[in-house]
C-alpha angles and dihedrals in degrees: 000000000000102000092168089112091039098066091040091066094042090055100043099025112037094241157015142214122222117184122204106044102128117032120226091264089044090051100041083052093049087051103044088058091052100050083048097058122110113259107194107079116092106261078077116107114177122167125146096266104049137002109206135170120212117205080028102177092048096045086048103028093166091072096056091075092046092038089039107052125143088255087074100035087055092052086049097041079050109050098029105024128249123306112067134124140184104267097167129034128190133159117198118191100188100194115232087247086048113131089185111130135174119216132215110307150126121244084238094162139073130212107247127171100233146026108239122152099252124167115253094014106098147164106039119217123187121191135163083347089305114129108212128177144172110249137204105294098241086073096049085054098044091049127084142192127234107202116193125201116223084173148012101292123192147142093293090055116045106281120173111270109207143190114230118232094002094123083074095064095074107222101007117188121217090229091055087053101136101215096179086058092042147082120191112213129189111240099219115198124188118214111282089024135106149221119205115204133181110233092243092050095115110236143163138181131236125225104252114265101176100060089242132120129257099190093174122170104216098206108190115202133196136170087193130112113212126221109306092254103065131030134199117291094223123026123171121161 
């Protein structure tokens, strides 16, 4: 597999989509672990707009051997170099009558598994007894998203919207957004593809319009040890 252009729009753009990387079998097995996993435990999040699942390849161990293949190591070895590993782990399953949205922002914070004053690593977020902060930017930069389709994603659905480039502009504020300097694009997905993103690409999510599912495992990767006080919340090689 040719990945030249690939790494061209990572670089300049902040991202790129690759379709058929799972093949149908590959994604309904992927599925029916998923929907036989115990819910109950509290990495289970259900509400009527979305169902989600954080730590999502401990809580579901059974997937990290079908997400993680060496079809998809390869492709990351390829494009960013040896070394990284899964540091964060989230499913979203956004029902076809969702009205969730997500408006225009920068994944700006890592997953870590304790609060300590460090310098650099600031501010400190806690949700759900997950310790989140912000960390020095080189790591943000350094840092990528692996996005993985469950079903045909567009527009009408929730795909991902994206600013192109963004990811340049260092910390970049919704309100500062320049629309006169930028286009917005839809990042369409088909089912067993995948959309790679940098952390600082700016990007939001529509409400569904068309009545039909968007199930999507956001798969975060880093080849950086943190400060010698804290370590990553979630770590799998």
């Amino acid at each position: 597999m040719d990945l030249t252009g690939h790494r061209y729009h990572i670089a300049h753009d902040g991202f790129t989509v690759m379709d058929d990387i799972y093949t149908g079998a590959e994604v309904n097995t992927v599925i029916n672990v998923i929907e036989s996993a115990d819910r109950s435990g509290p990495l289970f999040r259900q509400t009527a707009d979305v169902f989600a699942i954080r730590q999502f390849l401990k809580a579901v161990p059974d997937v990290s051997p079908l997400l993680l293949n060496n079809k998809l190591k390869n492709i990351i070895s390829d494009i960013f170099g040896d070394g990284y590993f899964v540091v964060k782990s989230i499913y979203f399953d956004k029902p076809g009558s969702s009205n969730w949205f997500v408006a225009w922002h920068q994944d700006l914070t890592i997953s870590v598994d304790g609060k300590i004053d460090i310098a650099g690593y600031s501010p400190w977020t806690v949700k759900q007894n997950q310790f989140a902060v912000q960390p020095p930017l080189h790591i943000l930069q350094d840092n990528f998203t692996v996005r993985i389709h469950l079903d045909d994603t567009n527009e009408n659905n929730g795909a991902l919207k994206v600013l192109p480039g963004s990811h340049l502009k260092e910390i970049y504020r919704p309100e500062n957004i320049d629309w006169q300097q930028e286009t917005e694009v839809s990042c369409n997905v088909q089912a067993g593809g995948i959309m790679i993103m940098r952390p600082l690409l700016m990007h939001a999510s529509s409400r569904t319009t068309n009545n039909k599912k968007r199930r999507v495992a956001h798969i975060e990767f880093s080849r950086v040890t943190l400060a010698d006080e804290i370590d990553w919340a979630e770590r799998v090689y």
